[in-house]
N, C-alpha and C positions, 0 to 999 in steps of 0.2 A: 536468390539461391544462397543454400548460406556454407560458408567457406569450406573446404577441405584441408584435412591436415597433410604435410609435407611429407609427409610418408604415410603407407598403409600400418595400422598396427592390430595386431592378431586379435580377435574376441577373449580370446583365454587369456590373455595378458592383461586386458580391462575388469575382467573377471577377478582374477588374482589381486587386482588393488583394489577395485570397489566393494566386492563379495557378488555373491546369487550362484544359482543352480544354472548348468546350461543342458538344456534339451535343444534334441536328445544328444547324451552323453558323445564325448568324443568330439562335436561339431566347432568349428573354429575359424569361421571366414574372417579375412580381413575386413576390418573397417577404415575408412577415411574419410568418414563424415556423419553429420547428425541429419535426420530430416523426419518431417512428419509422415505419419502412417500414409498419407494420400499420396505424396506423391513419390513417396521414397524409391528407390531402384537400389542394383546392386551394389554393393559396397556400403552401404548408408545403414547406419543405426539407429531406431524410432523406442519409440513407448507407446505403452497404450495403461492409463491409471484410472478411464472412466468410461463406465454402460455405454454411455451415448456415442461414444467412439466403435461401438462394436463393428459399424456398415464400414468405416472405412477400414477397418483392421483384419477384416475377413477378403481384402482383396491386396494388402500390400505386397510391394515386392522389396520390402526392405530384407538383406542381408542375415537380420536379427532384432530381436523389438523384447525392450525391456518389459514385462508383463508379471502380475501378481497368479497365484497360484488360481485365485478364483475367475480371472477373465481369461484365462490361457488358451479354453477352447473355443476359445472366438478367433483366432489366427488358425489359418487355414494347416492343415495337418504338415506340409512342408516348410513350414517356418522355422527358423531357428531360435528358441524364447531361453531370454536370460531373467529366472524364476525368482524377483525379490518381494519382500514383506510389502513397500511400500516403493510404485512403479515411479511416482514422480519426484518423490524426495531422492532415489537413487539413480535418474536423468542429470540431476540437476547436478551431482557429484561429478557428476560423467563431462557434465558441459564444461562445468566450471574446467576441471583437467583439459580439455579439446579448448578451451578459450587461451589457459597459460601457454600449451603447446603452440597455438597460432599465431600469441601475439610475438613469440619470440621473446630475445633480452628484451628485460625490462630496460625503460631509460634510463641513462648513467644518473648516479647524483649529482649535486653540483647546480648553482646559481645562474638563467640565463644574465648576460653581461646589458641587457634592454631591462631587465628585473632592478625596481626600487627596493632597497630592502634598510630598513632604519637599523644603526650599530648597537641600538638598543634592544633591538627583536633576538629572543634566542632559538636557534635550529636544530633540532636534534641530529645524529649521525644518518646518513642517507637517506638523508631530503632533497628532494628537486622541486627546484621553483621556475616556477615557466618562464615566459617571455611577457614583459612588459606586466609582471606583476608587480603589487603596492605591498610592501610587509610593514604595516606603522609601530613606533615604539611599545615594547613593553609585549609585543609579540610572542609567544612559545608555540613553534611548533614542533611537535614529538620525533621519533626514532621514523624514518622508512616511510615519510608521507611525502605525497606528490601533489603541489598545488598548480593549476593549470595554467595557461595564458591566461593574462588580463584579469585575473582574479585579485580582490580588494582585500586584506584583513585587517581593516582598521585596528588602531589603538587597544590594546589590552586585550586582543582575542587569545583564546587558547585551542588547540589543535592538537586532540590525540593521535598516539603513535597511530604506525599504518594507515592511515582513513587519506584518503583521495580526495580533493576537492576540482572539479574540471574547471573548464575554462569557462571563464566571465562569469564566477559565483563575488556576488558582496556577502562579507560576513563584517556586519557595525561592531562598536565597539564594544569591546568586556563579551563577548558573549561567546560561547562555549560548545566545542565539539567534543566527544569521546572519544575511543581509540577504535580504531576500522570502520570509521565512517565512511559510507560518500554519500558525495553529495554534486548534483547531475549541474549543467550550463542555467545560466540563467537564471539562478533562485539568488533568491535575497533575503538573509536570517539575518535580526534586528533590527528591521526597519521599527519607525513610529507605528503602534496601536495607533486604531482612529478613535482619540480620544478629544472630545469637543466639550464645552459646555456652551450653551444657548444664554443669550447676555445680551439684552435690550434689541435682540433681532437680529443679532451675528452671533458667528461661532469663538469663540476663543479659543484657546490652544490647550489641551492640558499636558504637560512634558511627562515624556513616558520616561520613566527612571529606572525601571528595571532590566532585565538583560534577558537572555536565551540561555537556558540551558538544554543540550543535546547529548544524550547517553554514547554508551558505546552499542556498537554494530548495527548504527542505524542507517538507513537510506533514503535519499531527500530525491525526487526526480527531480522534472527539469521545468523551470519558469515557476517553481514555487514562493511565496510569501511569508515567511515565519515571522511574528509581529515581537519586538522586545516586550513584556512586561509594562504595566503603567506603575507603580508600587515593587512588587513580586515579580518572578521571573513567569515566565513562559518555559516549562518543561516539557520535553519527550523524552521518556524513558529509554530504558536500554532494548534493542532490538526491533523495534517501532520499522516501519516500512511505510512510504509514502512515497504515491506514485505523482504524475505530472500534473501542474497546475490546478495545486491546494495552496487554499487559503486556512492559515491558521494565526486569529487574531491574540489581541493581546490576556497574557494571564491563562491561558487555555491551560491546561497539564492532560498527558496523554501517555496513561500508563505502557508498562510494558509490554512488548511485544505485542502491540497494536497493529495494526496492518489498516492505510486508505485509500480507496481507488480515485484516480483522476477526478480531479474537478468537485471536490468535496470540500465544502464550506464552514469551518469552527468558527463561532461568533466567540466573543470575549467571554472570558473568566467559564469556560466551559470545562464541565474534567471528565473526562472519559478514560474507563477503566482497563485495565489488563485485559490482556487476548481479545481486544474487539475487533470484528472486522467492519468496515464501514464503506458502502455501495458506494462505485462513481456515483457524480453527482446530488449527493446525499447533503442534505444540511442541517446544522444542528445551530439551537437557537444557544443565546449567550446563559451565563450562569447556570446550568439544568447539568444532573447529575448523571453518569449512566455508568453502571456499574461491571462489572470485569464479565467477563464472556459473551457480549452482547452482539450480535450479527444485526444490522441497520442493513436492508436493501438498498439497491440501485433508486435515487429519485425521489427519496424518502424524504422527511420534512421531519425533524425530532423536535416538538414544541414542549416535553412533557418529559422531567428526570424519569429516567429506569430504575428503577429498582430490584429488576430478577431479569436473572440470563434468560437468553432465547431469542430466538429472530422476530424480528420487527419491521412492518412497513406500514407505508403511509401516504398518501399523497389526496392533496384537495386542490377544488380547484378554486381562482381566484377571483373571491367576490367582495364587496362591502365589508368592513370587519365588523359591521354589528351586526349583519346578516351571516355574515363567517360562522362569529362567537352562536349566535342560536343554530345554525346548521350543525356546529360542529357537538352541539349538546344533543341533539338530535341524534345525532350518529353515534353517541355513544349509547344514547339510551336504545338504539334499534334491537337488541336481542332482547331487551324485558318488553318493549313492545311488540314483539313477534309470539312474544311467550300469551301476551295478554290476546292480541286477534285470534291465536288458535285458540286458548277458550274461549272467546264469546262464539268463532266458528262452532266448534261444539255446544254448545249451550243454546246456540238458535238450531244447530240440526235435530237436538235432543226434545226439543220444549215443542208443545202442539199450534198446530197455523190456527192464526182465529181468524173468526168473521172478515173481520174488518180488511185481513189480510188477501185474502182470497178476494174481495173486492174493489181492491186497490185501493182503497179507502186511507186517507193521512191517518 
């Protein structure tokens, strides 16, 4: 169940700092908490931003439900609807507010006294560094950031102002955060690309020499992989969102305001363009190009650069690759061969039976 604020605070007063219409006019319950349309009760403030939500939203008993002009009469006529352009981008204002008010003070600045921190690492003014963190030489991190327990920042890393890093993140060396990052427990930005070369029947090593760079206002979840660079860096742009355990290998770049769901696989030197969304568990092979607006489904398999916006999916299943390679030419030829069987379909309905056929005759 998810938390309550410390006090009730009136609708009209969330109204007034967020914006929207409140129907009907005059109506002002307290609120003290967020909850979804199902199970909401009194006091509690929901949304409703999509069709497929209509069955539960037609029986809530939430307090008041942020709702767009064109779903409003899906809430049952006694509801209380606060009327904005776009229901989930103006939740999301809402929560964010109902999260500062919960957490309370933020934690004081200042150094825990278990924290390594090198005399050569520079700190901006209210930064906190947890407990039993590693700050190594040559360090900058910005104005107002928080780095958490047991987190690493090797050697020459840099750390824009505000950005969060939680507890037990590695961030290796040289390598680059922008300002209002965060970035979730457990991820690891800069490790080694897996870069080998094959040498009389072993691998050898190829040293990865480039670094990470990380935009600003971007989001890493949690147990993620950001590979340094083997040459060139490894970029995310500014506003980029990634969620929990993705792998992103070496030399990838990943334009702006990209968005990945869990468990999404970038192979090396891969660049994928502005505003793309990309399915859990989606995977895109290395070097292949895919261009700014691109929506990759859930499961999808990208073997082939994009070159025009629009959604895309894909998925085969797993056989021989020389049996693959001819299936997979098969499958693309399947709409000119559909085209060719309906005409011969027509062309045997059209043409006269002869003898031989009527006889069964070869």
């Amino acid at each position: 169940m998810a938390r309550s604020l410390p006090h009730p605070v009136a609708l009209r007063a969330l109204v007034e700092r967020f914006g929207g219409v409140v129907q009907p006019e005059g109506a002002d319950p307290p609120i003290v908490r967020l909850a979804p349309l199902a199970s909401a009760r009194s006091g509690d403030l929901s949304f409703l931003a999509a069709p497929r939500h209509r069955a539960s939203a037609g029986g809530t008993h939430a307090s008041a439900v942020i709702v767009s002009a064109e779903l409003s009469p899906a809430l049952a006529p006694d509801v209380v609807r606060v009327v904005v352009d776009d229901p989930l981008a103006h939740f999301g204002r809402v929560a964010r507010w109902f999260e500062h008010v919960m957490e309370g003070d933020a934690p004081q600045p200042g150094i825990d006294p278990s924290a390594s921190v090198s005399p050569r690492a520079v700190l901006g003014a209210g930064v906190r560094i947890g407990a039993h963190c590693v700050i190594e030489d040559g360090v900058v991190v910005g104005d107002d950031c928080s780095i958490g327990a047991h987190t690493t920042l090797a050697r020459g890393v840099r750390v824009g102002a505000a950005s969060v890093v939680h507890a037990n993140v590695s961030v290796y060396r040289d390598c680059t955060l922008g300002a209002r990052c965060i970035v979730h427990s457990g991820t690891v930005i800069g490790s080694d690309g897996f870069g080998f070369a094959r040498e009389h029947g072993r691998w050898s090593k190829i040293p990865q020499l480039g670094t990470v760079v990380i935009g600003d206002d971007v989001e890493i979840g949690a147990n993620c992989a950001i590979d340094r660079g083997a040459l060139e860096d490894t970029v995310i742009g500014d506003g980029c969102k990634l969620d929990n355990l993705i792998q992103i290998a070496h030399n990838v770049r990943i334009g702006e305001h990209s968005a990945l769901a869990g468990c999404v696989g970038v192979a090396g030197s891969a660049v994928i363009g502005r505003r793309c969304m990309i399915g859990g568990g989606a995977g895109i092979l290395g070097h292949l190009e895919i261009c700014d607006d691109v929506v990759v489904s859930a499961m999808s398999l990208v073997t082939r650069s994009i070159s025009e916006p629009g959604f895309y999916s894909g998925v085969f299943p797993l056989m021989p690759n020389a049996r693959w390679e001819r299936s997979a030419t098969i499958v693309r030829r399947l709409p000119e061969l559909r085209d060719r069987v309906r005409t011969l379909e027509q062309a045997v309905r059209g043409a006269p039976m002869d003898s031989s056929d009527e006889q069964g005759e070869d």
